[in-house]
matplotlib code that plots the C-alpha trace (Angstrom):
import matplotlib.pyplot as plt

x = [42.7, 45.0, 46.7, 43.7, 42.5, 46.0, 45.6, 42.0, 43.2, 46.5, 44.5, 41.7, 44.4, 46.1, 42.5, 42.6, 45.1, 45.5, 41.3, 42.7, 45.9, 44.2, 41.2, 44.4, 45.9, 42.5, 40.8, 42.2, 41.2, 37.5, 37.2, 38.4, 36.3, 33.0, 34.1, 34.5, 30.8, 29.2, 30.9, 29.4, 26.2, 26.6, 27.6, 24.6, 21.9, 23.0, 23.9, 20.0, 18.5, 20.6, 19.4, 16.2, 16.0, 17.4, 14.9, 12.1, 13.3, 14.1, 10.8, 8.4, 10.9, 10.4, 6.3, 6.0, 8.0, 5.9, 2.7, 4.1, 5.4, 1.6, 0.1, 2.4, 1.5, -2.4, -1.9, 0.4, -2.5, -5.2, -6.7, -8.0, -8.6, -8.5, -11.3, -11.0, -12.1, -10.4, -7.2, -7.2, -7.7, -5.3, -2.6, -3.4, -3.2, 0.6, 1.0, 0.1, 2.7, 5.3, 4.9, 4.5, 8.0, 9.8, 8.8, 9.6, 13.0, 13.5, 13.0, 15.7, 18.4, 17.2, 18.3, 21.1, 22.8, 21.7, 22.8, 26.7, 26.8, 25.9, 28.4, 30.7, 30.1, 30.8, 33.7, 34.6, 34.4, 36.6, 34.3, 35.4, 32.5, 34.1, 31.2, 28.6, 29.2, 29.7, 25.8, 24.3, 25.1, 24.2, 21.1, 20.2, 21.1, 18.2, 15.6, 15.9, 15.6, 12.7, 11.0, 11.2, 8.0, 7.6, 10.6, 9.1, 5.8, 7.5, 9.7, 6.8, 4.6, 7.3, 8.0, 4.3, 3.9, 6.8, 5.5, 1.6, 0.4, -3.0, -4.3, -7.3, -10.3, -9.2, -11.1, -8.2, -8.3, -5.5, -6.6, -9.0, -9.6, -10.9, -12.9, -12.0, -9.1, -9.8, -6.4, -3.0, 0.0, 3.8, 2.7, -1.0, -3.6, -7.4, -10.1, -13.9, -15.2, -19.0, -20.7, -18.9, -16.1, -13.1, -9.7, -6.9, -3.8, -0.7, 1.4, 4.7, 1.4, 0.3, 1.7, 0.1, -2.9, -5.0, -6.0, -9.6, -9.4, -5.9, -5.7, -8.3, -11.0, -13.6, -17.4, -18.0, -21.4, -22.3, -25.6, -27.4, -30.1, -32.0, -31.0, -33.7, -33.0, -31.7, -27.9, -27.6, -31.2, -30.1, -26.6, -28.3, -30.3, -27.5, -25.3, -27.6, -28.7, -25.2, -24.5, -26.9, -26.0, -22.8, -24.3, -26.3, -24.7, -25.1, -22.5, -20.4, -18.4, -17.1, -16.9, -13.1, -13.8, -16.9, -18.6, -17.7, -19.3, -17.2, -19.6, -21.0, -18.5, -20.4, -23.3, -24.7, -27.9, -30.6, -28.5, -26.2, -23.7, -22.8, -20.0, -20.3, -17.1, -16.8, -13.9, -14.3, -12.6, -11.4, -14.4, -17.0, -17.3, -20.0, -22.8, -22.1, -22.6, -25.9, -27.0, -26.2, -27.5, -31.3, -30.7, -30.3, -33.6, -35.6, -34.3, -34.9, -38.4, -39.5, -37.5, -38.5, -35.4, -35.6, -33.1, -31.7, -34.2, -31.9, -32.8, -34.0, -33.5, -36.7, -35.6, -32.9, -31.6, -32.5, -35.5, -38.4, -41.4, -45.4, -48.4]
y = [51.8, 52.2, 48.9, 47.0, 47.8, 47.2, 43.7, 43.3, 44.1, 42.1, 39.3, 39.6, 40.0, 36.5, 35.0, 36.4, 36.0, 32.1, 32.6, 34.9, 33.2, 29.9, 31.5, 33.2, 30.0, 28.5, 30.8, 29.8, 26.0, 27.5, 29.5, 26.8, 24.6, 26.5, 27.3, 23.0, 23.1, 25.5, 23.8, 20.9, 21.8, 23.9, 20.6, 18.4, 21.0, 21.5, 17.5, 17.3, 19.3, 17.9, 14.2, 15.0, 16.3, 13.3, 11.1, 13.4, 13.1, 9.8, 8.4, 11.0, 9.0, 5.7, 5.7, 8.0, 4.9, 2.4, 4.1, 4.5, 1.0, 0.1, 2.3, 0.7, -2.9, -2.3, -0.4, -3.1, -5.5, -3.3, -2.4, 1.0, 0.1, 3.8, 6.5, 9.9, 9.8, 7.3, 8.2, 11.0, 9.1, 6.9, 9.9, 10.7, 7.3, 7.6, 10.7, 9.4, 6.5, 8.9, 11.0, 8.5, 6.6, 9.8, 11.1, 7.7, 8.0, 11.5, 11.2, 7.9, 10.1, 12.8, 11.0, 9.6, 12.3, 14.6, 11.1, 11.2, 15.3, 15.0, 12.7, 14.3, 17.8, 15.4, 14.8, 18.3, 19.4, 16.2, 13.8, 10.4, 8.7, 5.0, 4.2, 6.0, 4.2, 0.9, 1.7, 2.2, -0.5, -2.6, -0.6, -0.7, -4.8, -4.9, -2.6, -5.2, -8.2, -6.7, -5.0, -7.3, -7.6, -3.7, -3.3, -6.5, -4.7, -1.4, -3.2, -5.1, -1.4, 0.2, -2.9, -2.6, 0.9, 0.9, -2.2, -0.7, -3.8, -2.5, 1.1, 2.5, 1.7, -1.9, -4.6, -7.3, -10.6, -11.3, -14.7, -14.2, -10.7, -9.7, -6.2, -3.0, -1.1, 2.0, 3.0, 2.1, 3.1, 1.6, -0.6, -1.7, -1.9, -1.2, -3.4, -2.9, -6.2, -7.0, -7.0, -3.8, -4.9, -3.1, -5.5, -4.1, -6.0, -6.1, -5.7, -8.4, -10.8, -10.4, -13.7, -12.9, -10.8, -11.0, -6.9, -7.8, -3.8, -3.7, -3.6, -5.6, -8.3, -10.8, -11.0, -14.5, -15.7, -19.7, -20.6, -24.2, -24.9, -28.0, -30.9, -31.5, -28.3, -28.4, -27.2, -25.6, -23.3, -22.3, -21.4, -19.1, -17.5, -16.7, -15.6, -12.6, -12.0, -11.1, -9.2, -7.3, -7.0, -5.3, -2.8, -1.3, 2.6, 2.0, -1.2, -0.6, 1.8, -0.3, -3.4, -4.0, -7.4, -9.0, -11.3, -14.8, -17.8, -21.0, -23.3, -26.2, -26.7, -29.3, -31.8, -33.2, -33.0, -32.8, -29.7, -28.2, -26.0, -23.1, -20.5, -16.6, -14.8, -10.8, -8.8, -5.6, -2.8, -2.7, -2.7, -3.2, -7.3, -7.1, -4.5, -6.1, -9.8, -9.0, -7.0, -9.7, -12.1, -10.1, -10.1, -13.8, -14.4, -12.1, -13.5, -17.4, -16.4, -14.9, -17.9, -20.9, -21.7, -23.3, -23.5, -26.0, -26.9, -29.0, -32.8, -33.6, -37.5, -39.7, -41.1, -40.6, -37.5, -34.1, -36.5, -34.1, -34.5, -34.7, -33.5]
z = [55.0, 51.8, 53.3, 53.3, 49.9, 48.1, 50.1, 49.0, 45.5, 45.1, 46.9, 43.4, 41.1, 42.6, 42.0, 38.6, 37.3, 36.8, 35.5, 32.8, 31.9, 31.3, 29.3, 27.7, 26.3, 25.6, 24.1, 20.3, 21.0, 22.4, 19.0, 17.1, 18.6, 18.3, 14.8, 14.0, 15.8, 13.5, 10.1, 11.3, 12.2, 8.4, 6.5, 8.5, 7.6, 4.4, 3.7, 4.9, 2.4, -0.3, 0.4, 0.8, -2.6, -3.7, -1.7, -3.0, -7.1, -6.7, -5.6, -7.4, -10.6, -9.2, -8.9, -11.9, -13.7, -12.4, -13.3, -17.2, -17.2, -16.0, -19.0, -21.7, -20.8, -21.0, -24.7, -25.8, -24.3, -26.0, -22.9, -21.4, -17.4, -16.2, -16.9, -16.8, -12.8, -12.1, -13.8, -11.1, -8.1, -10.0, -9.8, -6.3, -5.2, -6.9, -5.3, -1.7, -1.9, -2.8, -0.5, 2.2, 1.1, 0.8, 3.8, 5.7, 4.0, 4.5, 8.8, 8.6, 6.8, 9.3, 12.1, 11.1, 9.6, 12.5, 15.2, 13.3, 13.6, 17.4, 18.1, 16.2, 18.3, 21.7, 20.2, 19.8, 23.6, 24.5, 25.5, 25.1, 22.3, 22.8, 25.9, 24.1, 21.0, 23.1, 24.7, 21.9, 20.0, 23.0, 23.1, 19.2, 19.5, 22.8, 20.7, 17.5, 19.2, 21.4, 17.9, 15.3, 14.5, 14.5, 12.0, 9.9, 9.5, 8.7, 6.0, 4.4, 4.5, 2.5, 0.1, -0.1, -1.4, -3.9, -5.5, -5.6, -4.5, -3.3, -2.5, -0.4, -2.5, -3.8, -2.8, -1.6, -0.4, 2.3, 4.0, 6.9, 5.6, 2.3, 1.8, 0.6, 1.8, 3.8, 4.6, 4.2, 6.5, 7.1, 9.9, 9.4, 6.6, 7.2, 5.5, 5.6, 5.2, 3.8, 7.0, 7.6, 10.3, 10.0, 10.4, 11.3, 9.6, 9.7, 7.1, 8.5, 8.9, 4.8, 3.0, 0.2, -1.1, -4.3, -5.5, -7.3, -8.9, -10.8, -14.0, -15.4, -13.6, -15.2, -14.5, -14.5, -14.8, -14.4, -15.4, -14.2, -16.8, -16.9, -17.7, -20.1, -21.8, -26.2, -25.0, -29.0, -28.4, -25.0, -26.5, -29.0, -26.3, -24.6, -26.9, -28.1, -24.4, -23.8, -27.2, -26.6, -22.8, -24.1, -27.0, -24.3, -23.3, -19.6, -19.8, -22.7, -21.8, -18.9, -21.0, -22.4, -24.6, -26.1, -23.7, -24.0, -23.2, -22.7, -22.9, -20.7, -18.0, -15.8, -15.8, -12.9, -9.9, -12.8, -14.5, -17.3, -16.0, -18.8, -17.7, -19.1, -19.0, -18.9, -19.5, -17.6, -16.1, -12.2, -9.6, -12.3, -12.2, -9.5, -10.5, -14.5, -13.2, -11.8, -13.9, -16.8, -14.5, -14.5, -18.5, -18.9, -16.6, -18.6, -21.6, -20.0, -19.2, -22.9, -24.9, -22.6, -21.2, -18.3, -15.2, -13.3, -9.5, -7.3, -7.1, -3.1, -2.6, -2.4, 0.9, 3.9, 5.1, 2.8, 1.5, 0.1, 2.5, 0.8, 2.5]

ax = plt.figure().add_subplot(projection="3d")
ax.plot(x, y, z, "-o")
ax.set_aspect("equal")
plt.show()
């Protein structure tokens, strides 16, 4: 029996013992090892946090730069275009873009600094990075061929934001599409048109885009009078409809410059053609040009000014038909 167990037990101790003198000679590259492991998981983390603190100043800087740049040029052009309401949605509309951009910026330096620490921990336990590497450049090469269009819209979305092109609540125009915009992300931009569709655009497919609510915008106002009308009378008419279109408290306030009318700008089909210009704030040229519109035909109807009726030919196609 004692035979048996000094066998079993010189039999364990031969198992052992090469277990034990290999974890033996090992055991300072294992330590190492895990210790080169945790410095660089240590130096990723912390190289995170620093970047994204730069990210995040950086771009809070960038928009809060644009926005003051924006202020100065309307004072040095003698303009207010904000109100108080809409100076806040004004400074959440800055605040939105900067968060988006930081936070699109923050997940890229995310993975990439998080991508080089992995591969660097492979490289730790031994494992040779030269076919990884290889694959995924092959595979990054395969995903941007295949994605371009993706990456394109994600480019223009960002070149979009910093540059404040246009912002939920604008009314834009971008070719087959013109509305107001209901929302605005990296890839695609929402736009409620008049009849109420909702397009979905976007943003590599934008060209170009005209914002009818930044800054500034012009109420303009064309008026066909008859051609028989005394051009000087109706000019008088019009030039106190519209003064006093302006002194009113409901439209002043949103008036920047005095009206201005430019004068006859066409003749022809039996009419005059007289143009009213309106310097207004953002959003505002629509609701003022019909309302200056319903002044003007009230004021047409007391002095005796008379508009413009379209001439129908005698004969031929569009010819007016009696009885």
């Amino acid at each position: 029996m004692n035979s048996t167990t000094h066998l079993a037990e010189a039999s364990a101790a031969s198992v052992a013992d090469p277990v034990v003198n290999w974890f033996t000679e090992n055991s300072g590259a294992f330590v190492s090892g895990f210790i080169n492991v945790l410095i660089i998981l240590l130096v990723a983390v912390v190289f995170r946090a620093v970047t994204g603190r730069v990210i995040t100043h950086g771009v809070r800087r960038m928009v809060s730069s644009h926005q003051r740049l924006n202020q100065a040029t309307s004072k040095a052009g003698n303009l207010v275009t904000r109100q108080s309401n809409s100076s806040e949605s004004a400074g959440q509309r800055q605040q939105q873009r900067a968060q988006t951009i930081g936070s699109v910026l923050r997940s890229v330096a995310s993975s990439v600094i998080f991508g080089v620490a992995f591969v660097m921990i492979l490289g730790e336990f031994g494992i040779n990075l030269g076919p990884i590497l290889a694959s995924a450049g092959v595979l990054g090469l395969a995903i941007g061929f295949g994605a371009q269009s993706l990456v394109q819209d994600f480019l223009s979305g960002i070149f979009m934001m910093i540059e404040d092109q246009y912002g939920v609540g604008d009314v834009v125009d971008t070719g087959d599409a013109v509305g107001t915009v209901e929302s605005v992300t990296l890839r695609i931009t929402k736009i409620r048109d008049l009849n109420g569709g909702l397009w979905y655009v976007r943003n590599g497919e934008i060209m170009r885009v005209c914002n009818m609510n930044q800054d500034w915008a012009n109420a303009v106002v064309e008026i066909p009078l008859d051609y028989s009308v005394d051009i000087a009378h109706a000019e008088r008419v019009i030039e106190s409809a519209i003064d006093d279109f302006a002194a009113e408290d409901e439209f002043k306030s949103r008036i920047l410059e005095k009206p201005d009318l430019s004068g006859v700008i066409g003749i022809g089909n039996g009419s005059v053609t007289v143009r009213i210009i309106v310097k207004v704030k953002p959003g505002e040229q629509w609701a003022l040009g019909r309302a200056l519109r319903g002044r003007l035909k009230s004021r047409f109807d007391s002095e005796g000014v008379r508009v413009a009726y379209p001439l129908l030919p005698g004969n031929g196609v569009g010819a007016a038909k009696q009885g």
